[in-house]
C-alpha positions in Angstrom: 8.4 -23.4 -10.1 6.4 -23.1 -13.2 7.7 -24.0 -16.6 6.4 -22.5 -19.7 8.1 -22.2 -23.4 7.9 -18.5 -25.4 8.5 -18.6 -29.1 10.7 -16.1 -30.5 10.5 -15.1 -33.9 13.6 -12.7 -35.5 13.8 -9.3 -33.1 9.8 -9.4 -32.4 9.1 -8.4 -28.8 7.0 -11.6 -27.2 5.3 -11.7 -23.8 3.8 -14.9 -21.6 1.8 -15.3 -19.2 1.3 -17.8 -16.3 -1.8 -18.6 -15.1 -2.0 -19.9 -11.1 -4.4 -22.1 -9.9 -5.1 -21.6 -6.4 -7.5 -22.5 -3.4 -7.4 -18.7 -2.5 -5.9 -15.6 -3.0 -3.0 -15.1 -0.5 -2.0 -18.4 -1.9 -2.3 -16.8 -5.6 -0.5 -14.0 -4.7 2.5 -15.6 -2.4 3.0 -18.0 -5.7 3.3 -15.0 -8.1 5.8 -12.9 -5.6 8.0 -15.9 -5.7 7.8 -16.5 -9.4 8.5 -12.6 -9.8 11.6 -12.6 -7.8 13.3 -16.3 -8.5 12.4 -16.6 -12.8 14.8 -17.1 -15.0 14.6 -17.9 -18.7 16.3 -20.1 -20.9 16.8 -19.1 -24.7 17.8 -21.7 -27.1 18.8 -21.1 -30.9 18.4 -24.4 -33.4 17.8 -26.1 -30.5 21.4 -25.1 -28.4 21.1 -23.6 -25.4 22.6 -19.2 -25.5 23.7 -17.0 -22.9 21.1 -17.3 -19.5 19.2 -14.6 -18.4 17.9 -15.0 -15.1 15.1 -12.5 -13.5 13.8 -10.8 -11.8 10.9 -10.9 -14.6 9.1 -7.7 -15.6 5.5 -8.6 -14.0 2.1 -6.5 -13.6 -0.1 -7.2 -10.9 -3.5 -5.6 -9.9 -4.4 -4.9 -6.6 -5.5 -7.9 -4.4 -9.3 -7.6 -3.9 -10.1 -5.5 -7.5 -10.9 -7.9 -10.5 -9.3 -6.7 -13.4 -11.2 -6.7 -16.7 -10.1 -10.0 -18.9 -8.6 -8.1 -21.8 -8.3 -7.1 -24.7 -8.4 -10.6 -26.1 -8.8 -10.9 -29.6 -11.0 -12.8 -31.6 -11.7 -13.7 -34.7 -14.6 -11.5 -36.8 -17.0 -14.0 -38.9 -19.0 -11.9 -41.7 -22.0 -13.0 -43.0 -24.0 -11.6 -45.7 -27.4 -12.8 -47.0 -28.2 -12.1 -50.2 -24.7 -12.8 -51.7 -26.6 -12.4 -55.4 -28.8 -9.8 -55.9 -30.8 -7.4 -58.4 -29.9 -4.0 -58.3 -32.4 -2.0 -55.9 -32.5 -4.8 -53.1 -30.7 -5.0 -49.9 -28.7 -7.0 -48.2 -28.1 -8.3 -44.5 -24.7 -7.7 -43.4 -24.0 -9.5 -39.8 -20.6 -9.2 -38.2 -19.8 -11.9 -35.2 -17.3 -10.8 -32.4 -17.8 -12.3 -29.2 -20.8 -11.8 -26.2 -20.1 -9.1 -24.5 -17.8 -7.1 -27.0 -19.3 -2.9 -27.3 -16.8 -2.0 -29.6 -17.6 0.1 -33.1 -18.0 -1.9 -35.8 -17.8 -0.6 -39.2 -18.4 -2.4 -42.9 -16.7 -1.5 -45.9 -17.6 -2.4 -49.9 -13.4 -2.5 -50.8 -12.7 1.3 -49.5 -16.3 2.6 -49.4 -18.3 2.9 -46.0 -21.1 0.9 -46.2 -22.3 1.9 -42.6 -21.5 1.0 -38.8 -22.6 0.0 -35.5 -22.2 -1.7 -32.6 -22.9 -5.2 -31.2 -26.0 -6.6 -29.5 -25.7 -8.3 -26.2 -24.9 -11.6 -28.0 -21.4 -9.9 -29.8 -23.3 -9.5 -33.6 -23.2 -6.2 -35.1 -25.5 -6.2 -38.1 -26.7 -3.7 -40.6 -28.7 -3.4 -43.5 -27.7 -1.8 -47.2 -28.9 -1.2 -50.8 -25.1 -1.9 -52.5 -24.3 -0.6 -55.7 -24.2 -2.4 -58.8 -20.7 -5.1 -59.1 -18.9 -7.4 -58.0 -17.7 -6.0 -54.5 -15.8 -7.2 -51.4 -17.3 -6.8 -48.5 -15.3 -6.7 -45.0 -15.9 -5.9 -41.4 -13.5 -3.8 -39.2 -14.0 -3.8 -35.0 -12.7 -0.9 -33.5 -11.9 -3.7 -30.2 -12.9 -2.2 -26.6 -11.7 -3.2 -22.5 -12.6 -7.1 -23.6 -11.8 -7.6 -26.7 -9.2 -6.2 -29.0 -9.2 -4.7 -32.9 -9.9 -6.9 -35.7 -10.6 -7.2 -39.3 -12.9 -9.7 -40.9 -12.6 -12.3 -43.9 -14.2 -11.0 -46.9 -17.3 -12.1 -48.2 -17.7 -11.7 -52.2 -21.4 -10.0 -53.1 -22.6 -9.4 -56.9 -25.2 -6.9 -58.1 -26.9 -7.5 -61.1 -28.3 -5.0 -63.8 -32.4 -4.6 -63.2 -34.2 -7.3 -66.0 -36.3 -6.6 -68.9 -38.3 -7.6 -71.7 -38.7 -6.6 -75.0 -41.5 -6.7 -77.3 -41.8 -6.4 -80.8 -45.0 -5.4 -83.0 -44.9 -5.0 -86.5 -48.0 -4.0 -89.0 -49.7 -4.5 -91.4 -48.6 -8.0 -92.0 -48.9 -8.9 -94.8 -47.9 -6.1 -96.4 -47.1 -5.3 -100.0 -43.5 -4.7 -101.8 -42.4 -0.8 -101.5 -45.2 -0.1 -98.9 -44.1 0.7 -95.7 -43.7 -1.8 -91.8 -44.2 -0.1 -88.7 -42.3 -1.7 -86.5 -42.4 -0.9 -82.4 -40.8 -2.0 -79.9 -42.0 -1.8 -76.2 -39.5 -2.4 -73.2 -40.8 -3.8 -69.4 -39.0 -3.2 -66.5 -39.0 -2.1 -63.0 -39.1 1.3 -64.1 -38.8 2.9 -67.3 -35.3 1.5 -68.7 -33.7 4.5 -70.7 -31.4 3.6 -74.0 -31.3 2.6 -77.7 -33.3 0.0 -79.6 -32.1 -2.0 -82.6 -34.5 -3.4 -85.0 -33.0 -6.2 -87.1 -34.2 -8.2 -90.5 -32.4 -11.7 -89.4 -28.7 -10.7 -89.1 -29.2 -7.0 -90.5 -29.8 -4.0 -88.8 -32.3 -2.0 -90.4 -33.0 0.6 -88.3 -32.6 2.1 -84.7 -34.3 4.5 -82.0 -34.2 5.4 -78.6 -36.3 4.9 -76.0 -39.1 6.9 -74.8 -41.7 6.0 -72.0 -40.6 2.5 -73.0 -41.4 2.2 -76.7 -40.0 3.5 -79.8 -40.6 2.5 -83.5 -39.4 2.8 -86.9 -40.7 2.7 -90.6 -39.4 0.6 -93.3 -40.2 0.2 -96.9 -37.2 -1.7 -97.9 -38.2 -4.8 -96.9 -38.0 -7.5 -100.1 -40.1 -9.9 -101.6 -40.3 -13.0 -99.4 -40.5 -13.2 -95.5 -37.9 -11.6 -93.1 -37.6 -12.3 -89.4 -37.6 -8.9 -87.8 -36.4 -8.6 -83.8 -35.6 -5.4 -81.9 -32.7 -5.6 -79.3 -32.4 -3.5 -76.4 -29.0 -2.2 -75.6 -29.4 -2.0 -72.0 -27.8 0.6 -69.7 -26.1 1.4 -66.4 -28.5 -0.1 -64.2 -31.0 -2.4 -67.1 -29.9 -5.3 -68.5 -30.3 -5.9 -72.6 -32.6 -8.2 -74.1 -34.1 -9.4 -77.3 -37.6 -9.3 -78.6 -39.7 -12.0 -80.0 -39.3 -12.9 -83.7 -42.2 -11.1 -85.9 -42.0 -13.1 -89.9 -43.3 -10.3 -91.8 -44.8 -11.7 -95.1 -44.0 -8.8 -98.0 -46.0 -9.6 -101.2 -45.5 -8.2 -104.8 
């Protein structure tokens, strides 16, 4: 007669199952009857041997001659995502491995938001394709399981979407110019798109003025600029979706 060992842990309901190796089926089936009505099982606590409780066992068996489906087994979900770091406005490739064969629903989630869903190819991977917001996000997989293959969650793979680039420019004229006369400076922003916000202009490690962005430029006049020359820059703030950035340095030359 077959041996086999079952874990319990605490009060959890556990369940085995013995698999018999046979040249045919009567031979299969003769071996389980016999196992069905003469099992016993042995519990032991700390190693010492409790109370015996012999069978007959609890069994299930499927009609001779009809092949029952080999599940639900369940396997482990690998997520992949390609890019992991990205600028805001791309996508990314999220693939979700099961198993060949699997059909269930898959569906991917950005912490609680629903990314999207689908379900696997003939090879098990179910895969979609996103624009994600912008963050550091979480992404997961959840398969819904099916006849095969049971429910699952994936591990979590960490994504992080950057603010959009730019570049700021700064112009500044006349230079030379003349003490109590007045500097026009501008200041032009470059992105992918037309980054909305507020420009500082500075004189070294003083702001001297401020404007907001229109089109991509903005400017200011100053005529309080002393004797001597004064590094001026203009710093974008950034926004939402634009990243900040600093202009080139401009040493405006202001004569008596």
């Amino acid at each position: 007669m077959p041996i086999f060992t079952v874990s319990l842990l605490s009060n959890i309901t556990v369940s085995a199952t013995v698999e018999i190796t046979t040249d045919n089926q009567a031979d299969a089936l003769a071996a389980a009857e016999k196992l069905h009505d003469q099992g016993a099982l042995t519990w032991n606590f700390n190693g010492a041997p409790i109370p015996v409780f012999s069978g007959p066992l609890t069994s299930i068996w499927a009609n001779p001659g009809i092949t029952p489906p080999p599940g639900p087994r369940k396997r482990p979900i690998v997520l992949s995502i390609s890019p992991t770091r990205l600028i805001l406005g791309n996508d990314i490739t999220i693939s979700a491995t099961i198993a060949p064969g699997a059909t269930g629903l898959v569906t991917f989630y950005s912490g609680m938001i629903l990314l999207g869903s689908t379900t696997p190819n003939i090879f098990g991977v179910a895969t979609i394709v996103v624009t994600p917001p912008i963050g550091i996000q979480q992404i997961t997989s959840i398969f819904a399981g099916d006849i095969y293959f049971g429910p699952n969650t994936s591990n979590s793979v960490q994504i992080t979407v950057l603010t959009i680039p730019t570049i700021t420019t700064l112009t500044a004229s006349p230079n030379p110019q003349s003490s109590g006369q007045n500097v026009l400076m501008t200041a032009n922003v470059v992105s992918d798109g037309l980054p909305p916000g507020l420009v500082i202009f500075m004189d070294g490690n003083i702001q001297i003025g401020a404007n907001v962005l229109v089109g991509g430029n903005c400017s200011i006049t100053v005529d309080t600029l002393s004797i001597g020359t004064h590094a001026l820059t203009a710093i974008y703030q950034g926004s939402t979706d634009y990243s900040n950035s600093t202009s080139n340095i401009i040493n405006e030359v202001i004569s008596p």
